[in-house]
N, C-alpha and C positions, 0 to 999 in steps of 0.2 A: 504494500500500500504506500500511495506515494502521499504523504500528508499535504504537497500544494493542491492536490486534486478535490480537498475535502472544498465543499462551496458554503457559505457563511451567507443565509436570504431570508428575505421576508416569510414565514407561512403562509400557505394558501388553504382555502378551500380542496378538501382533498386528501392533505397532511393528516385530516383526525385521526385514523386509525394507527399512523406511526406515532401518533404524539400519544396516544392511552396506552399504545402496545410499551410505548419507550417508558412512559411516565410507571408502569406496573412495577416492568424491571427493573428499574433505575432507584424506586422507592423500596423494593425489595433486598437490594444491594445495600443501595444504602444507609437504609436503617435496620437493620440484621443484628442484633444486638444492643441496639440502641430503644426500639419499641417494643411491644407486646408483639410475639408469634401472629395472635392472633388477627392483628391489624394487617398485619403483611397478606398473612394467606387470606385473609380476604379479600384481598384486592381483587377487581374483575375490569379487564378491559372495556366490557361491554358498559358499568358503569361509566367508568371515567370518557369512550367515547362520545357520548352523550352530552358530556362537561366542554369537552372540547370542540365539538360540533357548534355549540353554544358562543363559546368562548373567543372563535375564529371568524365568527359572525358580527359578533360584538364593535364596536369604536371604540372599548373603555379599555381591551386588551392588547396589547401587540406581544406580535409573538416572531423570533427570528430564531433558523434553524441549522444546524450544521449537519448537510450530507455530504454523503457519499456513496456516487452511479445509484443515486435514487434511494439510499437507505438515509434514513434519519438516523444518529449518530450522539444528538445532544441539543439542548434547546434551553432560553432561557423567555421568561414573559413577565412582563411589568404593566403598571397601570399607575392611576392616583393611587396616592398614598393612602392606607388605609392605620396607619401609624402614627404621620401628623399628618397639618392640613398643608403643609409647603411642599413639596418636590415630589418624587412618583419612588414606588415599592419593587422591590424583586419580588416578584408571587411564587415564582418557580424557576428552579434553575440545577439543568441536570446534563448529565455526562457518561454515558453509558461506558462500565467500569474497565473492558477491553480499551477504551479508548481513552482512559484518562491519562493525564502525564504528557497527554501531545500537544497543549497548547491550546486544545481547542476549546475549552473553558475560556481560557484569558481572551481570544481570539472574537466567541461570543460579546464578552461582558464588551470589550471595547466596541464592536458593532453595537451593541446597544448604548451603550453611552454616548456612540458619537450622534446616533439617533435622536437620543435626550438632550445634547446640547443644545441642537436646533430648534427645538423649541421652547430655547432659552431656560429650561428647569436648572437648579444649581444645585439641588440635594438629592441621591440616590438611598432610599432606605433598603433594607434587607435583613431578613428575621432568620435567625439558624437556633437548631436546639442546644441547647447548654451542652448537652453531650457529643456534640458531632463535630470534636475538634479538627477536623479533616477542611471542613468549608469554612472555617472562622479564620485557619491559617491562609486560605487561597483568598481572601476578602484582606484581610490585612495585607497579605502581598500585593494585591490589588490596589492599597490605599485606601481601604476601607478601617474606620477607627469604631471599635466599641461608646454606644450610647449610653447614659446611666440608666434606662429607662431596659423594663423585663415585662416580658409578654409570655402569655401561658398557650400554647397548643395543644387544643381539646380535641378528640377523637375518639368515638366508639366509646366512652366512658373513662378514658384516659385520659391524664395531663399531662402536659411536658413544659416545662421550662425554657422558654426558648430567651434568648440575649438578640440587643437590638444593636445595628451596624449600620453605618452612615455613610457616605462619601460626597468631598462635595465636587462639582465640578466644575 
């Protein structure tokens, strides 16, 4: 695999089913340890494409993705901030685990930043759980600085502690 070949684009219409297929695995991976068994294996594609069907529809969402000869690979998507009321959120942002370490994380975030400057926003938020020191170091590498501010992640009767991370640009 030749990593300049990977393409860094807008999603379209179309994308849904790589983006629930991507988002299952990707959340499966990466919280393995980190959440309850039981939230993982319940994941169902057919859920989440529905979300994203939705979501790709939407003007409140954008979403840009990183393939490769037609495979989706990694994806990250932001919106208003639902954290404070100035700058827009990372909602999601994933990197399917064969693929990590090539850049294509960093490669994402800066496409979407350079997105966000244009429409003049200066603040990028982004929530990670307390325990998932893996994305708090790639966000700090990134110039991303921890907020005093802690937000909790409910799910399925679960809570998680998630740490709030800021950038300005």
């Amino acid at each position: 695999m030749n990593i300049q070949e990977i393409i860094i684009r807008d999603a379209k219409i179309g994308d849904e089913y790589q983006l629930a297929e991507l988002s299952v695995v990707c959340w499966r991976q990466t919280y393995l340890g980190l959440m309850d068994d039981l939230i993982l294996e319940s994941m169902n594609i057919d859920e989440r494409l529905y979300g994203f069907a939705a979501a790709l529809r939407s003007f409140n969402t954008k979403f840009l993705v990183a393939e490769l000869h037609g495979k989706l690979l990694g994806f990250i998507s932001y919106g208003s901030s639902r954290i404070q009321q100035s700058g827009l959120e990372i909602y999601a942002f994933y990197i399917e685990k064969n693929f990590q370490g090539m850049k294509i994380g960093s490669r994402l975030l800066r496409a979407a930043e350079g997105q966000i400057r244009i429409s003049q926003v200066s603040r990028l938020w982004v929530c990670t759980l307390s325990s998932n020191v893996s994305a708090q170091e790639f966000y700090i590498k990134n110039n991303f600085v921890m907020s005093p501010l802690m937000k909790s992640f409910c799910i399925q009767g679960f809570s998680y502690p998630e740490f709030v991370m800021y950038k300005l640009l």
